[in-house]
N, C-alpha and C positions, 0 to 999 in steps of 0.2 A: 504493500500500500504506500502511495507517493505522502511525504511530509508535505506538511503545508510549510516550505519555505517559501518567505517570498522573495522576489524578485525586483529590484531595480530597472526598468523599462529604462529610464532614463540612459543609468549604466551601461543597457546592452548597448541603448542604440548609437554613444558615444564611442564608446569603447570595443564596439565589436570589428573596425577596420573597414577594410575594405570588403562589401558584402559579396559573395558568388551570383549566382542563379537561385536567389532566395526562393522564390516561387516555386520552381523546380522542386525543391527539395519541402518545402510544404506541401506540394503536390503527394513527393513520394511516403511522407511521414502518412499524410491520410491516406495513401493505399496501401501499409502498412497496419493502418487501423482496422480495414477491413480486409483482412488475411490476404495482399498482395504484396507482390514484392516486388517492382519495376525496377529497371533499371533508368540512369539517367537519361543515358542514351536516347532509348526507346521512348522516354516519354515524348524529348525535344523532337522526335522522328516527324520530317514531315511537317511540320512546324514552323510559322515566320518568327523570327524574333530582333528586338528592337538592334539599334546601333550598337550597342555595346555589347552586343550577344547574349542578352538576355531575353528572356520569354515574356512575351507583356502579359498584362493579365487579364487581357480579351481573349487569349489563347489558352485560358486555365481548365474552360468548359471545354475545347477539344482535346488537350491533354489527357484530361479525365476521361473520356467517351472514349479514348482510344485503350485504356484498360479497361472497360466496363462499368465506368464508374457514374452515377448521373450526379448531374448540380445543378443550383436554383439560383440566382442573386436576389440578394435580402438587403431592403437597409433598414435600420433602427439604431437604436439606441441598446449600448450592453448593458444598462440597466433594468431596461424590459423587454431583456432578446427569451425567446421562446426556447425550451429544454429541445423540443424537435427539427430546433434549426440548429443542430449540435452533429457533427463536428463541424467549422467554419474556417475558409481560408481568410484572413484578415489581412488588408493593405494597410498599412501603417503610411505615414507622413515619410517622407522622405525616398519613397520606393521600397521601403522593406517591408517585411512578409512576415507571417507566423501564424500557426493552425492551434484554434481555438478546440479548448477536448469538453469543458465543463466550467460551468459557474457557480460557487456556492459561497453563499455569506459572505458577501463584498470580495470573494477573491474569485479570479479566472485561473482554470487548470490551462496552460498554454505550450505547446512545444515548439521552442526554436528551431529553426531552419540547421543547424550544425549541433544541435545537442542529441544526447543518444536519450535524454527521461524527458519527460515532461516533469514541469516545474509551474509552480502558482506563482502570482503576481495580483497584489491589487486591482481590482476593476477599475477605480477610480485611476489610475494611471493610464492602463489599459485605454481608455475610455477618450483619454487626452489626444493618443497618438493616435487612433482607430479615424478612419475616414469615413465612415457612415455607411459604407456596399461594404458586405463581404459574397461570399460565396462556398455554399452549404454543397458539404459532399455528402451522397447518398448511395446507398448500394443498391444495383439493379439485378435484384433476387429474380425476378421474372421474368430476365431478359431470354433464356432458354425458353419458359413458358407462355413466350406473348398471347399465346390464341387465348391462353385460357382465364386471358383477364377483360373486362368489362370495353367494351370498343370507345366508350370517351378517352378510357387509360389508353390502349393502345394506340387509339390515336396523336395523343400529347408525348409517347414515347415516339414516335417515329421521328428520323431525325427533321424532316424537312418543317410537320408540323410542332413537332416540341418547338423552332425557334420562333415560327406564329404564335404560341402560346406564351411565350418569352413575352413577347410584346403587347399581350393584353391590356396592360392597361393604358398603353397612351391610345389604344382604339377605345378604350371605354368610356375615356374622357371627350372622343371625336363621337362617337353614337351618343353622348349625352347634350351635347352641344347641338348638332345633328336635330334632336327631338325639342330641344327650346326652341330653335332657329322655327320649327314647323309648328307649333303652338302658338309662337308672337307672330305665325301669318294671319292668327283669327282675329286681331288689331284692327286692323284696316276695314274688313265686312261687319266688324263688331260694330265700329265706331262711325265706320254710313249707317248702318240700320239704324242706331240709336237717332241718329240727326235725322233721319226722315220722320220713325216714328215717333219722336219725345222731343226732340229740342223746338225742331221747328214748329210743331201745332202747339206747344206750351211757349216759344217766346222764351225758353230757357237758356238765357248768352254765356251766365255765372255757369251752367251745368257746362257749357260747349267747352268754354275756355279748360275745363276740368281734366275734358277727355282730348282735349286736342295735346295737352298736358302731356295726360298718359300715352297719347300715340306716338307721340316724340319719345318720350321716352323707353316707349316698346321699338321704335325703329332704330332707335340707338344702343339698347342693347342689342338686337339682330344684326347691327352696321358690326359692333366688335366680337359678338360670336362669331361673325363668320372671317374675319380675321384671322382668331382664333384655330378654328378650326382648320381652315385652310393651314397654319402650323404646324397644328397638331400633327396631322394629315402627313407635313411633308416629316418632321422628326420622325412621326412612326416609320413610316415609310421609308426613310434612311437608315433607320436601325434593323427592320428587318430585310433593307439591299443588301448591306454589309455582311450583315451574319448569315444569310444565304447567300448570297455569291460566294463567302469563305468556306462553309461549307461543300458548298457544290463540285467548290473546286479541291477541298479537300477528297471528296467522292470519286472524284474522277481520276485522281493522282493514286491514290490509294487500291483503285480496284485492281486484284490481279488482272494477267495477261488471258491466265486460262479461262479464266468466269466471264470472260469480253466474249460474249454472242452476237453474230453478225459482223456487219464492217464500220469502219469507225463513220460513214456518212452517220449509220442507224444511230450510233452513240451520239453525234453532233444533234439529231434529230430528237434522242429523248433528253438531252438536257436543255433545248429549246420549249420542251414540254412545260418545265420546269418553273423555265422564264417567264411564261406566258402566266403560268400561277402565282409568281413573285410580283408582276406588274401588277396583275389585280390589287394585290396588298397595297403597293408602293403610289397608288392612284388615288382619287378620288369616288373610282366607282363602289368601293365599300362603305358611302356615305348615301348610295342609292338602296343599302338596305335596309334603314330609318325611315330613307323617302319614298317608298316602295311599304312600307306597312303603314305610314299615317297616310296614304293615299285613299285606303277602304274607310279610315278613320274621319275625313272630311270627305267622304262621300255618304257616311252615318251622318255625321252634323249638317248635311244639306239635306236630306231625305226627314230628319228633326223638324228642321227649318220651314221647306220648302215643298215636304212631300213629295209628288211625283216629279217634282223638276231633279231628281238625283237620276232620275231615267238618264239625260243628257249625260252625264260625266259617265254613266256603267256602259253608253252605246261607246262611246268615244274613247274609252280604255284599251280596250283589243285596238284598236284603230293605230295607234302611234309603234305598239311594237312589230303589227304586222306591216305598216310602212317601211319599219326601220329594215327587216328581213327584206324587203323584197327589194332597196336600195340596196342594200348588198349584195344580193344576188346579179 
């Protein structure tokens, strides 16, 4: 059982020199943790790494997959980090590294990049140096058994959609935007109807001034959601080019000679496939599937409304994508 000495953070990160391939070697402490034993080598295999010949640590999640290993990035705070986000690769300030094992009672169990125990250290130290992302290693028990796990799981394992999954949530903050943006359109039909029906047969100027008010102010917030959005949009959309282009093209380098079926056109041909499903992401057209379900939604609130005039918008629906097909064709 490890003592609880602790540790001077301070101390190491002074005092420890010139650092190696910290990462590297945090890397191999946690496939160590779960009964691997990798070599350096192997891990760097196939791998960019920065100017200095070191591994960055966008490259920690293919490192890991290339033993079998899965990983998540996580930010928080180590004072309210979750027991199941344990074991964690930790980037410290200055480029250095170290693999977080446990936390209890204001200390972290931590293992150095070059030590052979793990060793406790203050959290509150901890905590100073810590950059807010780490990155949770986990074991992929089921990677043998993929069928026989639940097809949401098996889909988020896969590699191409694990890194879409990666990205959830700068699209959750674009589909939430997305849905305001299509609620502040009933502004405008809300605030003619009122003027036809209430201002102007009641002479009511004080109410108009009220709503004229609020539609300014509803079109100013739609003016910066979609801003907004349009950002969100293109950030997400940058993060998941990156880390599938990187992948893809890890796929491609990586594949034996002998498992290559067909000729390389065929291979240029299915990872064109590929691309065509990466554009979707990396576009705008994933904001048409907010705009594509509040579609039935203001065709409810004019049928509300209007009664049989929602006939109009239900004839005219089929209408614009069978246009659009037969312009293609």
């Amino acid at each position: 059982m490890l003592e609880r000495s602790t540790l001077s953070l301070a101390e190491w990160l002074d005092h420890q020199g010139t650092p190696s391939d910290e990462l590297v070697e945090s890397i191999a402490h946690a496939a160590r943790h779960f009964d691997r034993s990798p070599g350096i080598v192997s891990l760097r295999a196939g791998l960019a790494v920065d100017e200095s010949g070191r591994l960055p640590f966008h490259q920690a999640e293919s490192a890991l997959d290339q033993i079998g290993l899965l990983s998540d990035h996580v930010r928080g705070r180590l004072d309210k980090w979750r027991p199941g986000n344990l074991p964690a690769i930790l980037p410290l300030r200055g480029g250095r590294f170290l693999l977080l094992l446990d936390i209890k009672a204001g200390d972290a169990l931590v293992q150095l990049p070059h030590a052979s125990e793990a060793v406790w250290a203050p959290l509150s130290d901890l905590e100073g140096y810590f950059t807010g992302e780490a990155l949770v290693v986990m074991a992929d028990h089921g990677r043998e058994r993929a069928e026989e796990r639940p097809w949401d799981e098996r889909v988020r394992q896969h590699w191409f959609w694990r890194e879409v999954w990666r990205a959830r949530g700068g699209f959750g903050y674009v589909m939430l935007a997305a849905a305001i943006i299509n609620l502040l359109a009933f502004a405008l039909p809300l605030f003619t109807m009122n003027v036809y029906d209430r201002i102007i047969p009641n002479k009511a100027a004080s109410s108009l001034w009220v709503l004229g008010v609020g539609v300014m102010l509803a079109f100013s917030l739609d003016f910066a959601l979609r801003i907004a959005r349009a950002r969100l949009v293109d950030e997400a959309g940058r993060e998941i080019d990156e880390r599938l282009s990187q992948r893809l093209f890890e796929k491609v380098l990586n594949t034996p000679l002998a498992s290559r079926s067909g000729s390389t056109g065929a291979l240029a041909r299915r990872v064109s496939e590929f691309e065509s499903v990466r554009e979707f992401f990396t576009s705008t057209t994933v904001v048409l599937v907010v705009d594509i379900a509040f579609l039935f939604f203001f065709v409810g609130i004019i049928a509300l409304l209007g009664g049989w005039l929602a006939i109009v918008p239900v004839v005219m629906i089929p209408h614009f994508p069978s246009k659009a097909l037969i312009s293609l064709s």
